[in-house]
Structures are given as C-alpha cells and as structure tokens.
Jmol script that loads the backbone (N, CA, C; Angstrom):
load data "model"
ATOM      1  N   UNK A   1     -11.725 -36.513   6.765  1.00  0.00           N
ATOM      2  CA  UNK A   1     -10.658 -35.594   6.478  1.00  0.00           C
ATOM      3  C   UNK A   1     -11.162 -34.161   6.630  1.00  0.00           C
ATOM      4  N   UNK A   2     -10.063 -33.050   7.236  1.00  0.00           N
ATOM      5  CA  UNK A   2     -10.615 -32.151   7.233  1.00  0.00           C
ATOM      6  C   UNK A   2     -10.325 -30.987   6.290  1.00  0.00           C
ATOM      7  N   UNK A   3     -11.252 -30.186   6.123  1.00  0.00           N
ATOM      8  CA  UNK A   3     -10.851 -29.099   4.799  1.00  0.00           C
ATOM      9  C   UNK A   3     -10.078 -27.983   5.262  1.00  0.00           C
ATOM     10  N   UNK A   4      -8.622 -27.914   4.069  1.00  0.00           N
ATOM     11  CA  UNK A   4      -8.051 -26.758   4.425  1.00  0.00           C
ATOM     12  C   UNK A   4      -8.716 -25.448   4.287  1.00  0.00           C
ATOM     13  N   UNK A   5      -8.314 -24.355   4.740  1.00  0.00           N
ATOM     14  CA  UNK A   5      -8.551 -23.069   4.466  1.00  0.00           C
ATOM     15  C   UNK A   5      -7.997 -22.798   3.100  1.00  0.00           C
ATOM     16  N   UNK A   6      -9.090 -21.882   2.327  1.00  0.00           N
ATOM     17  CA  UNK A   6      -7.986 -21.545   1.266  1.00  0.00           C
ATOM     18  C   UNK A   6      -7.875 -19.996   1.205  1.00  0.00           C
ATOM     19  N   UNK A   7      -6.378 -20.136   0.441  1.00  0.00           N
ATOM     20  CA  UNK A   7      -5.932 -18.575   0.496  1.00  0.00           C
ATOM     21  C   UNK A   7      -6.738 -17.464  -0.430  1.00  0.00           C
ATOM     22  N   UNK A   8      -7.132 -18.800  -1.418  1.00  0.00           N
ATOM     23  CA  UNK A   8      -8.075 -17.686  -2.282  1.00  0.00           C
ATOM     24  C   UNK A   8      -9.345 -17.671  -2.043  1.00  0.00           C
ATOM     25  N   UNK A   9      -9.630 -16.050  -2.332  1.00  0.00           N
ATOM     26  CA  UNK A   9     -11.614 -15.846  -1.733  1.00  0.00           C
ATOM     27  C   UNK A   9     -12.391 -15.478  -3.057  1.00  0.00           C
ATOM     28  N   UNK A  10     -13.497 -15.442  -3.110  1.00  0.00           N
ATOM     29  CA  UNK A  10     -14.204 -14.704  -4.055  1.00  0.00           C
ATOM     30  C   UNK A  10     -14.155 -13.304  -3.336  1.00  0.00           C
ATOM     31  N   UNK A  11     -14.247 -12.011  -3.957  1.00  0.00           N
ATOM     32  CA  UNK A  11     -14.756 -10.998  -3.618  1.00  0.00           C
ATOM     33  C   UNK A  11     -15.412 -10.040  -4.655  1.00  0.00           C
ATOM     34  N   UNK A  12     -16.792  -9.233  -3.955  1.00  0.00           N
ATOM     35  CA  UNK A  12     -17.085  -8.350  -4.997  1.00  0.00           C
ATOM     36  C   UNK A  12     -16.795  -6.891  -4.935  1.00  0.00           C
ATOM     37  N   UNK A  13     -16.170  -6.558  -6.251  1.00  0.00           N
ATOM     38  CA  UNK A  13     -15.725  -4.798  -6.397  1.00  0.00           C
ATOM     39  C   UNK A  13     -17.005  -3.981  -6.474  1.00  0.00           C
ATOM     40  N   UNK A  14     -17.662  -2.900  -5.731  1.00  0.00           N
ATOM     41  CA  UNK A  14     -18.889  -2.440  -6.527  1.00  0.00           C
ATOM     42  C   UNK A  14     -18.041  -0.628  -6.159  1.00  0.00           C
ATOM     43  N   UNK A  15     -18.966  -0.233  -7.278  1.00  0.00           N
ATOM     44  CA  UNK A  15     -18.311   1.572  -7.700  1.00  0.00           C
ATOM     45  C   UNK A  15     -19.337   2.057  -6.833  1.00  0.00           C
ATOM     46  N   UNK A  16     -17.805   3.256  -5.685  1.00  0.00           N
ATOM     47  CA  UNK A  16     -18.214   3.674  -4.774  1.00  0.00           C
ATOM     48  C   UNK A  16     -19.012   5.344  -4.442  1.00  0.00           C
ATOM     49  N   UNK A  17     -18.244   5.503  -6.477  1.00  0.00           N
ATOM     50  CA  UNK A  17     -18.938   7.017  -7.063  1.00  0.00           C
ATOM     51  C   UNK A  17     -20.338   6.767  -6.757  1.00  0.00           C
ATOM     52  N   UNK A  18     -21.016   5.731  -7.194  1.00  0.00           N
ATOM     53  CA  UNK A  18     -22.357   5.534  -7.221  1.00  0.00           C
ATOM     54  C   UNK A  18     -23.147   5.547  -6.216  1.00  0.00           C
ATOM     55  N   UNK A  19     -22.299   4.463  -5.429  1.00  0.00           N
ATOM     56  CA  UNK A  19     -22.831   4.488  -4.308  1.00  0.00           C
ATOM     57  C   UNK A  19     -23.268   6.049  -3.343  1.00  0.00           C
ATOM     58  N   UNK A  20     -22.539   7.131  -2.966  1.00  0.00           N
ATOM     59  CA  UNK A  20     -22.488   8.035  -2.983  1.00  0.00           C
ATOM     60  C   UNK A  20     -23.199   9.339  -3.660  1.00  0.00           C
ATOM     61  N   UNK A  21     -22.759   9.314  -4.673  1.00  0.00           N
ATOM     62  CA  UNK A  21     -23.537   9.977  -5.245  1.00  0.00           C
ATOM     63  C   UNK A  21     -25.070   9.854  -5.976  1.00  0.00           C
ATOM     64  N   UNK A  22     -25.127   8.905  -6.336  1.00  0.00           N
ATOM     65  CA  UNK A  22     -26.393   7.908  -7.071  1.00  0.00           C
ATOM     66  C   UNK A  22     -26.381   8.309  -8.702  1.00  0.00           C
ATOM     67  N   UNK A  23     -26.812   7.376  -9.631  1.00  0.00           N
ATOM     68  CA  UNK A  23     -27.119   7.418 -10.345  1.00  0.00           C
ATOM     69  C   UNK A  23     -27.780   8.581 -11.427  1.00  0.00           C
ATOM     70  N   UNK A  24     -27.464   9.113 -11.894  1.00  0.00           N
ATOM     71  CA  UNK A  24     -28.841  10.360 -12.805  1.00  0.00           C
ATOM     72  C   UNK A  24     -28.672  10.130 -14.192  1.00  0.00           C
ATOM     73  N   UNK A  25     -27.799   8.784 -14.753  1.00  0.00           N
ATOM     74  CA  UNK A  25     -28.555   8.421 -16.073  1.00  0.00           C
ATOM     75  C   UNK A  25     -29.674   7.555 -16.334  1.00  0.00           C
ATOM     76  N   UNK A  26     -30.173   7.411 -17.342  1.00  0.00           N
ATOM     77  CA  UNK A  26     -31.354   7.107 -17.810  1.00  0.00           C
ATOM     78  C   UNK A  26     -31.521   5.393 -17.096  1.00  0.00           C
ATOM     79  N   UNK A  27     -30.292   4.536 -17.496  1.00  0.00           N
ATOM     80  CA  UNK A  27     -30.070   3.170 -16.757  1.00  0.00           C
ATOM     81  C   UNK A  27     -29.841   3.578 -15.439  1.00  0.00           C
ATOM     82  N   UNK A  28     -30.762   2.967 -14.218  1.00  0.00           N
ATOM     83  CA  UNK A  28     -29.776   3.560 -12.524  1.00  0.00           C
ATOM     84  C   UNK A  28     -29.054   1.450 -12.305  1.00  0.00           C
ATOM     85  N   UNK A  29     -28.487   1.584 -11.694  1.00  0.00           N
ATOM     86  CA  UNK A  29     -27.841   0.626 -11.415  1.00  0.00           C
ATOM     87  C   UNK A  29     -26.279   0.844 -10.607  1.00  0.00           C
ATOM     88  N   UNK A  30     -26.071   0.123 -10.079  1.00  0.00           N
ATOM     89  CA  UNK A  30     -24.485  -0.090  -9.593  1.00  0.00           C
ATOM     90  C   UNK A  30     -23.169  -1.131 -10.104  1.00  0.00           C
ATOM     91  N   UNK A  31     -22.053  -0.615 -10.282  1.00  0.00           N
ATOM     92  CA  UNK A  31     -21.172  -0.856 -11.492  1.00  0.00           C
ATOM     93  C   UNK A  31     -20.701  -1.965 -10.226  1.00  0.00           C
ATOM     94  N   UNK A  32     -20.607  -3.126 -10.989  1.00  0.00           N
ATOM     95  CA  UNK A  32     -19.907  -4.516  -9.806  1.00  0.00           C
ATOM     96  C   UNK A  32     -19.066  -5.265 -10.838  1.00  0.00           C
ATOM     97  N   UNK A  33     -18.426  -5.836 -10.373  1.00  0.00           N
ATOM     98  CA  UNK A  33     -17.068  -6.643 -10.947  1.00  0.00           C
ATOM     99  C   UNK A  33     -16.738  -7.760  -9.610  1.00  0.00           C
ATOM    100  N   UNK A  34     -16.548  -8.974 -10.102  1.00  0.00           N
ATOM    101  CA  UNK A  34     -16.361 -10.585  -9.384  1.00  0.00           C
ATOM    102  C   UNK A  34     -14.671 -10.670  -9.480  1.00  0.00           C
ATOM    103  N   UNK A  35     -13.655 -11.035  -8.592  1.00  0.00           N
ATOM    104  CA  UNK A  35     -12.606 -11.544  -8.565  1.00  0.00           C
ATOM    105  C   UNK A  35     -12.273 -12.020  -7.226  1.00  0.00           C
ATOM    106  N   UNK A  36     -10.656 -12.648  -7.487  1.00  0.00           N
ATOM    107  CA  UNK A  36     -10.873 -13.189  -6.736  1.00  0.00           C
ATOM    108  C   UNK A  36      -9.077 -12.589  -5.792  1.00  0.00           C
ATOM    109  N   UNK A  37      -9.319 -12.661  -4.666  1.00  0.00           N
ATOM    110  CA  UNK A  37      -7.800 -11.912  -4.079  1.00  0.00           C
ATOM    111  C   UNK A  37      -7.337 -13.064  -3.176  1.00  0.00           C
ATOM    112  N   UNK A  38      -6.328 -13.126  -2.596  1.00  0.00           N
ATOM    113  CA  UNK A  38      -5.243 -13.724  -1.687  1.00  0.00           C
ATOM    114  C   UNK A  38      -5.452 -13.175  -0.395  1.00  0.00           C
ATOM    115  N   UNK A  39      -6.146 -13.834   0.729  1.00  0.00           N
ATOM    116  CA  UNK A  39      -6.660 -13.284   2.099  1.00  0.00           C
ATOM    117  C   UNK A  39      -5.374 -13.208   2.752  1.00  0.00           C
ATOM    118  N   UNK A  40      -3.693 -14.304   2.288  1.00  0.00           N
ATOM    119  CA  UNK A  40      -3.135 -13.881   3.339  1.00  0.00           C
ATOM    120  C   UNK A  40      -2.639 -12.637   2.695  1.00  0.00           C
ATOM    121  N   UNK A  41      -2.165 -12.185   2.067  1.00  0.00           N
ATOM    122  CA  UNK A  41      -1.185 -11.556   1.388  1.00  0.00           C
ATOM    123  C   UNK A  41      -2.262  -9.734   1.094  1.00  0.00           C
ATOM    124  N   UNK A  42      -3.744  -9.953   1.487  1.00  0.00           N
ATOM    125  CA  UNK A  42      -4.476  -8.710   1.329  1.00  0.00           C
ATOM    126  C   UNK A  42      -5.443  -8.931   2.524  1.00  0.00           C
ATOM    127  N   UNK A  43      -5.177  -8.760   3.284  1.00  0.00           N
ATOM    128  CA  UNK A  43      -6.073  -8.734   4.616  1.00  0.00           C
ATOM    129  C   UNK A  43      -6.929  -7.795   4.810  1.00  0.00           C
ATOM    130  N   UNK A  44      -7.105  -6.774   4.403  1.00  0.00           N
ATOM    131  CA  UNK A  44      -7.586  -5.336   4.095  1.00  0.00           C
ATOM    132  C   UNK A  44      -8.763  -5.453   3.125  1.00  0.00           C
ATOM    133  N   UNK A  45      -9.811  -4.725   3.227  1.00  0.00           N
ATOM    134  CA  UNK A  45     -10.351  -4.896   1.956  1.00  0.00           C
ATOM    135  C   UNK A  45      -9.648  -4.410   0.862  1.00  0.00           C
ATOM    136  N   UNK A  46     -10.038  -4.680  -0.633  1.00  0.00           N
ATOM    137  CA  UNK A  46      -9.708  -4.480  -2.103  1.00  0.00           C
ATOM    138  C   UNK A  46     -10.025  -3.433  -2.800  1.00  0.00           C
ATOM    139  N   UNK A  47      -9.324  -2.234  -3.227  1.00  0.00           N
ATOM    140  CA  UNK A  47      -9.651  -1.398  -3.834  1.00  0.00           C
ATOM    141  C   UNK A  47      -8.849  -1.234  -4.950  1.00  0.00           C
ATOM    142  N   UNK A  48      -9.874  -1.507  -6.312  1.00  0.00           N
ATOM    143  CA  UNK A  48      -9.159  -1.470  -7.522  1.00  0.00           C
ATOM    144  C   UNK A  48      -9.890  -0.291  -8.332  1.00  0.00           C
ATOM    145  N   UNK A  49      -9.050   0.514  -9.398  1.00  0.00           N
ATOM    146  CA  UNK A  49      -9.401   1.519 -10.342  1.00  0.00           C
ATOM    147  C   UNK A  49     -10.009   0.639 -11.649  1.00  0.00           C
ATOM    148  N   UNK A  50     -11.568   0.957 -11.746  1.00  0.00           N
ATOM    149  CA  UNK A  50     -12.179   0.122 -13.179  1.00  0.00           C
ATOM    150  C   UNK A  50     -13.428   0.914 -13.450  1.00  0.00           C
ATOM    151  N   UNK A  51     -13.652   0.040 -15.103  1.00  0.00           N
ATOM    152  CA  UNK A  51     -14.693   1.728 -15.520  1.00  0.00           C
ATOM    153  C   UNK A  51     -15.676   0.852 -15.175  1.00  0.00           C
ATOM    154  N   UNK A  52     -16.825   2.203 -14.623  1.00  0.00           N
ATOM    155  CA  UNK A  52     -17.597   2.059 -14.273  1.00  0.00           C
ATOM    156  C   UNK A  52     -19.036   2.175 -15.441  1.00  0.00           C
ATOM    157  N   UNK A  53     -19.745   1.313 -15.852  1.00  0.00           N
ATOM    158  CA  UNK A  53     -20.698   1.889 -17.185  1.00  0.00           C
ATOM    159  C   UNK A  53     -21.928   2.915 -17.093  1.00  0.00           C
ATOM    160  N   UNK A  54     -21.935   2.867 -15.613  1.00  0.00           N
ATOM    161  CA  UNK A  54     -23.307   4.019 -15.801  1.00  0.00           C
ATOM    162  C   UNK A  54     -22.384   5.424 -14.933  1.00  0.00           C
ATOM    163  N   UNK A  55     -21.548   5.633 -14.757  1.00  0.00           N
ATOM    164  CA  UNK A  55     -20.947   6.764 -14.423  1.00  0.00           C
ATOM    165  C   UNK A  55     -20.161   7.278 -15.835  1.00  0.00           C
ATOM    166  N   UNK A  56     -19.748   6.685 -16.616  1.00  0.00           N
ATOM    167  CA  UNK A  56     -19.134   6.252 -18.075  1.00  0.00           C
ATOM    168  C   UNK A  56     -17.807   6.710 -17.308  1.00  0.00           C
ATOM    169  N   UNK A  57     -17.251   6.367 -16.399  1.00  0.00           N
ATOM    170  CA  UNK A  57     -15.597   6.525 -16.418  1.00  0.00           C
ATOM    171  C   UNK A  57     -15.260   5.556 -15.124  1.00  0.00           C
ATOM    172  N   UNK A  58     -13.787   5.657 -15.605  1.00  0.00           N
ATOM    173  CA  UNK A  58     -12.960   4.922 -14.392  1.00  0.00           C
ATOM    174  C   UNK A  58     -13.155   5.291 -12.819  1.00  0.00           C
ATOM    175  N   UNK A  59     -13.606   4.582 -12.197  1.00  0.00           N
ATOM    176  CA  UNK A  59     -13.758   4.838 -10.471  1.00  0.00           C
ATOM    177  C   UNK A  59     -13.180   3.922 -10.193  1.00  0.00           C
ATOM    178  N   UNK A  60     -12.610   4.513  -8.846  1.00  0.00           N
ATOM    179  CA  UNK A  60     -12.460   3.290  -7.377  1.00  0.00           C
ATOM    180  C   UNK A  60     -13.630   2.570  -7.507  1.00  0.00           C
ATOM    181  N   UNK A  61     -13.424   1.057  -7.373  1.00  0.00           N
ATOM    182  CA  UNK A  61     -14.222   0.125  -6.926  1.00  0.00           C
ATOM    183  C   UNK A  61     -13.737  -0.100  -5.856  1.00  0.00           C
ATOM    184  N   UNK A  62     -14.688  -0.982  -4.273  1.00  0.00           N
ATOM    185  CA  UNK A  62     -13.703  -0.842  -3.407  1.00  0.00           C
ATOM    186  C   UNK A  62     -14.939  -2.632  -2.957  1.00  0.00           C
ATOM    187  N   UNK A  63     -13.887  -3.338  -2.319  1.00  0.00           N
ATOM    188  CA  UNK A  63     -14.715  -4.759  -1.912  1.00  0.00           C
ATOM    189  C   UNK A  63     -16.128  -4.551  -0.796  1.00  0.00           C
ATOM    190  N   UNK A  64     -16.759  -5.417  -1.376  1.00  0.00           N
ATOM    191  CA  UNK A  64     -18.018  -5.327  -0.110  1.00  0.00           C
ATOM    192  C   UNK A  64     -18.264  -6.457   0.477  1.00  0.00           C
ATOM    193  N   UNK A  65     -19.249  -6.300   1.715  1.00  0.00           N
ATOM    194  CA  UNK A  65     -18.773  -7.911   1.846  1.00  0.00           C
ATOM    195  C   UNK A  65     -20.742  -8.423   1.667  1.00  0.00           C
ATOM    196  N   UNK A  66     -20.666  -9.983   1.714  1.00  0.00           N
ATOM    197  CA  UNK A  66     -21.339 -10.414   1.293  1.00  0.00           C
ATOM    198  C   UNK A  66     -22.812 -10.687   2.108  1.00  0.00           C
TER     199      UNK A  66
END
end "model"
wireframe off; spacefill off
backbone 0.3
color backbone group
C-alpha cells in the first residue's frame, strides 16, 4: 500500500530579531517554537508574532527549513 501525502507538516518558528541582530544578553541563544501548519492551505513559509525570551519581547518568528 502506498502512503498518502499529508496535509499536515511539522515546522520550526525561530526569532528573526535575533537572527539579525544577535544576541547581547548575558544567555545568547535563538528563540524557536515547534508547530505544525497545513501545506495546502499555507504554501508560503509561516510567519507568526511570539515572545521571544532572550530579546524579552514579542517578535516575528518566521519558518525555517530543516
């Protein structure tokens, strides 16, 4: 039997402040978040607003790929 495609993917959010700018608190690291989106219905990559902990505020997260 063969396997369907499925509509749902894993994808990862990582904060793009960071990326960019880099880190200058004491923790350096990059702010990431796991979900999961609908490939037909978001064909595009994923860009969601979430806080980020070492920037201490809300950024664009935007999908990366793997």
């Amino acid at each position: 039997m063969a396997k369907k495609k499925d509509a749902r993917v894993m994808v990862i959010l990582e904060c793009t402040s960071c990326i960019r700018n880099g880190v200058k608190k004491v923790s350096t690291g990059i702010s990431r978040y796991i979900t999961q989106k609908n490939r037909h219905n978001t064909p595009n990559g994923l860009e969601l607003r979430k806080f980020c902990r070492y920037c201490y505020k809300h950024t664009i997260h935007g999908e990366i790929n793997k």
